[in-house]
C-alpha positions in Angstrom: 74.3 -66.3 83.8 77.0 -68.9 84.7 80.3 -67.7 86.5 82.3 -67.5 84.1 80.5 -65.4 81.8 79.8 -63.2 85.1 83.6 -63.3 85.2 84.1 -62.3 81.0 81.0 -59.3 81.5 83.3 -57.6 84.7 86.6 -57.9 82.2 84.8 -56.4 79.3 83.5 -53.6 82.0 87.1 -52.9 83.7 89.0 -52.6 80.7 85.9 -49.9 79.3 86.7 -46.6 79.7 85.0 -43.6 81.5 83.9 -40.6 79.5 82.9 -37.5 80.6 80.2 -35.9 78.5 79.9 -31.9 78.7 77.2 -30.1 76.2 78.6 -26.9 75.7 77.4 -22.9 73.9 79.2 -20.4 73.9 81.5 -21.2 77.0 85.3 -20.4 75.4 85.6 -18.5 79.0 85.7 -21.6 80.9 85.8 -25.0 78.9 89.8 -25.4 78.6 89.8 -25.4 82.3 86.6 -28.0 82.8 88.3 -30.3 80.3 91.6 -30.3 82.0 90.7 -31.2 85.3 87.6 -33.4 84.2 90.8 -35.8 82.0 92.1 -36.0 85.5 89.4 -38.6 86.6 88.5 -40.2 83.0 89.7 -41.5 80.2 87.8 -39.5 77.4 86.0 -36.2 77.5 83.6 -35.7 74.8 82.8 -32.1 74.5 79.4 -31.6 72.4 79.7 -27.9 70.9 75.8 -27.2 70.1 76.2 -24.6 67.9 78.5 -22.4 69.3 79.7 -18.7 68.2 82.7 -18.1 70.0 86.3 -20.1 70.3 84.4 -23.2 72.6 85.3 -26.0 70.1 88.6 -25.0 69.6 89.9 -23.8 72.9 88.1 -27.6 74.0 90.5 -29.6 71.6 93.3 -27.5 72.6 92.3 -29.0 76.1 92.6 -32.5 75.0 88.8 -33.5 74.5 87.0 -35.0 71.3 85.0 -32.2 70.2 81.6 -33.2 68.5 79.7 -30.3 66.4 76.1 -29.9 66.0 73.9 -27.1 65.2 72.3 -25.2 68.3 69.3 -27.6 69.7 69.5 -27.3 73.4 70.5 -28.8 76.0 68.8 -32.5 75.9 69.9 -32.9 72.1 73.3 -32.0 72.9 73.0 -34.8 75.8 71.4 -37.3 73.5 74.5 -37.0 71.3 76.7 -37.0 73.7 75.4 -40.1 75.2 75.1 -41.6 71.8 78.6 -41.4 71.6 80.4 -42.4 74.8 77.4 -45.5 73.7 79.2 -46.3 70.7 82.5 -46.3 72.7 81.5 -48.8 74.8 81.9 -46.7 78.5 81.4 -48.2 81.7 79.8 -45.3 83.1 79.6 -41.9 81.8 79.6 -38.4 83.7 77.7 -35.0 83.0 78.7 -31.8 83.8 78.4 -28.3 82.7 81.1 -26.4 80.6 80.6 -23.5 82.2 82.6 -23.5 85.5 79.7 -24.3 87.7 80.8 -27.5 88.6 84.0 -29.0 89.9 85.9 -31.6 88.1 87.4 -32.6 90.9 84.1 -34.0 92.5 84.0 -36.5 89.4 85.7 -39.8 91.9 82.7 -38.9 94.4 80.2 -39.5 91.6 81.8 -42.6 90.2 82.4 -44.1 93.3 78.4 -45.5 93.8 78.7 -46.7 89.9 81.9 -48.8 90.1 80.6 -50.2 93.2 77.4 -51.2 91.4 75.2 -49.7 94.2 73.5 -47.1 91.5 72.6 -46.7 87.9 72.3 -43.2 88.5 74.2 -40.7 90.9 73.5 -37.0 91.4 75.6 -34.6 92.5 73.5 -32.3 94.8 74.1 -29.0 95.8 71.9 -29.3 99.4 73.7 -32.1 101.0 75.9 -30.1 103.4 78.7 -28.9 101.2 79.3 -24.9 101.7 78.6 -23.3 98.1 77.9 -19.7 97.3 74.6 -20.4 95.8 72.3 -16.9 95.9 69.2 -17.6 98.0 66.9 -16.4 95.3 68.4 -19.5 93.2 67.3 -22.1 96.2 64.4 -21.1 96.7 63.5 -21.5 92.4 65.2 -24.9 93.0 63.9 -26.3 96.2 60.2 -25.7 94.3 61.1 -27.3 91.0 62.6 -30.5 92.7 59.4 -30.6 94.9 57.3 -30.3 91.6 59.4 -32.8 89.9 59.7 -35.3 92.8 55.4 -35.3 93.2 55.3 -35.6 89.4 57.5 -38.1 88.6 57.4 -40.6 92.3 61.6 -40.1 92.3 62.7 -38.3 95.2 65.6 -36.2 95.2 67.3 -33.7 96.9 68.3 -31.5 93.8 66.5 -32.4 90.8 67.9 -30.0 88.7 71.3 -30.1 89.3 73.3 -31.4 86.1 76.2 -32.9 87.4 75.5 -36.8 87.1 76.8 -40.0 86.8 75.4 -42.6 85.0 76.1 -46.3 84.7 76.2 -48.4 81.6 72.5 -49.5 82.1 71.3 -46.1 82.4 73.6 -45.0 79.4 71.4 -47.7 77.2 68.5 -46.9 78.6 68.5 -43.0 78.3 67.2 -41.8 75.3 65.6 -37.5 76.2 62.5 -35.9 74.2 62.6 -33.1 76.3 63.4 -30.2 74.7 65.8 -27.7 76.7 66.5 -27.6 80.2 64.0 -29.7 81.4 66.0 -32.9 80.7 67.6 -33.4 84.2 63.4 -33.6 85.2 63.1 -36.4 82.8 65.6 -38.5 84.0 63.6 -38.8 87.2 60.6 -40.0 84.6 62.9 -42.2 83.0 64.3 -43.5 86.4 60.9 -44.8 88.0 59.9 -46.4 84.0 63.3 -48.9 83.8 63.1 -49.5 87.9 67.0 -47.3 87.9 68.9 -47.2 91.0 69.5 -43.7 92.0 71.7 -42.5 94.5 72.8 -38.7 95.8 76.1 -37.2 96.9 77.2 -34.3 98.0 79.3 -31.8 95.8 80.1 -28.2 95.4 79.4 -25.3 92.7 80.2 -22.4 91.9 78.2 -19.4 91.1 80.8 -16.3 91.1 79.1 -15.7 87.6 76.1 -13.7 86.7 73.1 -16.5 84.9 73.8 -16.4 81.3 70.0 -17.1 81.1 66.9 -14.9 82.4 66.3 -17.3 85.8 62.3 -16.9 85.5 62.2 -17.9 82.0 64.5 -21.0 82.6 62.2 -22.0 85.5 59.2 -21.6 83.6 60.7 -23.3 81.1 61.6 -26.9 83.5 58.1 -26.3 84.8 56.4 -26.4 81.2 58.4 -29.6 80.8 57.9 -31.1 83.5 54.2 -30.8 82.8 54.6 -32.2 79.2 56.2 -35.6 81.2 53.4 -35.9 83.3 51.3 -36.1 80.4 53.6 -38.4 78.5 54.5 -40.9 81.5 52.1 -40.6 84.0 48.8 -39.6 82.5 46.4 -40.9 85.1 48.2 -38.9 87.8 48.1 -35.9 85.0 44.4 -36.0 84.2 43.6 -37.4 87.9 44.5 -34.6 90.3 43.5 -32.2 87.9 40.7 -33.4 87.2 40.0 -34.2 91.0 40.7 -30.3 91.6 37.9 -29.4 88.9 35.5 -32.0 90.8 36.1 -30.0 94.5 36.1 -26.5 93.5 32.6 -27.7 91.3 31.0 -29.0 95.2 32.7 -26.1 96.9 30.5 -23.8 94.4 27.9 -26.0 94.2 27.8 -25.9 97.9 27.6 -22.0 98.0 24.8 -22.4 95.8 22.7 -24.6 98.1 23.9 -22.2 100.8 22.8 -19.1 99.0 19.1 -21.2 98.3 18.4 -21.9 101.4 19.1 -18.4 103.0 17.4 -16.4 100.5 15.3 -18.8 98.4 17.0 -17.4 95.4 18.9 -19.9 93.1 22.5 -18.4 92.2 21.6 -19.6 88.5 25.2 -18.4 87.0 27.5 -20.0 89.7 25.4 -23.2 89.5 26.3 -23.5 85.8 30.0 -23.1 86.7 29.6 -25.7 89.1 28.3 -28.1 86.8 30.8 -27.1 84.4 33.8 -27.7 86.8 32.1 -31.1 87.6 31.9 -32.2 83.8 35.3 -31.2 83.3 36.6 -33.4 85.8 35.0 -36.3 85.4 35.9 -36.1 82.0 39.5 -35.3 82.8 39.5 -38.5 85.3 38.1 -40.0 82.8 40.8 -39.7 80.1 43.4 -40.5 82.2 42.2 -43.3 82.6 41.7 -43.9 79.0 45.3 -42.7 78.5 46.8 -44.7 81.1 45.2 -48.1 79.9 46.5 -47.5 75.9 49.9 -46.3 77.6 50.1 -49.7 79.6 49.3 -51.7 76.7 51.4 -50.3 74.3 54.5 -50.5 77.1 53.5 -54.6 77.1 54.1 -55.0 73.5 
């Protein structure tokens, strides 16, 4: 790319604007405020209103943002449309928060900062980075394990994997398309990270959690985790079907082992934990064996 078209592509970016993106149910309690302060630090909030049953949508465009309307499919298909949108409007870069208070608005300039700098394609706000928060214990601990399950499942570390305060730049906005369904999409993003090489980068903010979880917390975790486990399959299928399969192989030699033990000592052959031995050792190989299998189709169809 010659310099002046280097030159034309940083006009085109300057003069596109930044949009905040906030997918939004049932949240008339808090979304004029989050709208206010989030048009403080961009210059379009897009308000996605999935399905909601309360005065959301119109207390938002009371606010000042562009509501869009869709019936209730969760969290990643209110994301996809946002993102769709601020896509179709051209934005330089494109921030996502929550409607419901949690985050501050006012943390919005730290996120952008990496983008407009060109140092990320992605920037998460984190919520264990030093910044004093009021965040109950019992939610750090659920949090701490998720990110560690995500970060060994996807090959993305991060800090806070599940915090949905973001940043995105105009690469990442074209290249961020979620098929998760539900709250697992912040998990995906790592998936979706490591598969287009994306730049991600961490800041500190701060949250608020003065209200009571709107949503049972052991269902939602069980609900990332099930997803999570979905994208292992879907993006990294050798790593899927590996380990587990490698976990079938050693617990077959660890009861094949006993068997052996048992035989010598007592000359007696364990006949029922030899057969789940050999069963655990089957499954396995065969596990490794279509990962493998799945891995090889996945790479080939990602050439084409």
């Amino acid at each position: 790319m010659t310099n002046q078209e280097l030159t034309q592509q940083a006009a085109v970016v300057a003069h596109a604007p930044l949009i905040a993106v906030i997918p939004a149910f049932n949240e008339d309690r808090f979304i004029a405020s989050v709208v206010i302060k989030a048009r403080r630090h961009v210059d379009q909030v897009l308000v996605v209103d999935d399905g909601s049953q309360d005065e959301t949508a119109w207390l938002a465009e009371c606010a000042g943002a562009e509501v869009i309307r869709q019936a209730n499919g969760g969290k990643a298909a209110a994301l996809n449309t946002g993102l769709a949108a601020a896509q179709r409007r051209g934005a330089a870069a494109v921030v996502l928060l929550d409607g419901d208070g949690q985050h501050n608005p006012n943390d919005i300039p730290r996120l952008l900062a990496p983008i407009q700098a060109g140092a990320a394609d992605l920037v998460v706000g984190s919520r264990f980075m030093g910044l004093p928060s009021n965040t109950p214990r019992w939610r750090i601990v659920g949090q701490h394990a998720l990110t560690a399950i995500t970060n060994a499942a996807s090959g993305v570390p991060l800090s806070d994997s599940q915090s949905g305060f973001r940043a995105l730049s105009q690469r990442a906005l074209n290249l961020m398309n979620f098929t998760s369904l539900g709250f697992s999409v912040e998990s995906e993003m790592q998936f979706l990270l490591r598969k287009h090489s994306l730049q991600a980068l961490e800041v500190p903010i701060s949250v608020n959690y003065d209200e009571k979880p709107k949503r049972n917390p052991f269902a939602h975790g069980l609900q990332v985790l099930t997803g999570v486990l979905r994208l292992v399959g879907q993006h990294r299928p050798l790593f899927f079907f590996g380990v587990a399969g490698a976990l079938s192989i050693l617990i077959g030699l660890v009861l094949g082992a006993n068997v052996v033990a048992t035989y010598n000592t007592y000359s007696s052959l364990a006949l029922g934990t030899a057969l789940i031995a050999i069963t655990f050792c089957l499954i396995g190989v065969f596990a490794i064996f279509t990962g493998v299998i799945l891995h090889t189709i996945r790479a080939y169809m990602t050439e084409r």
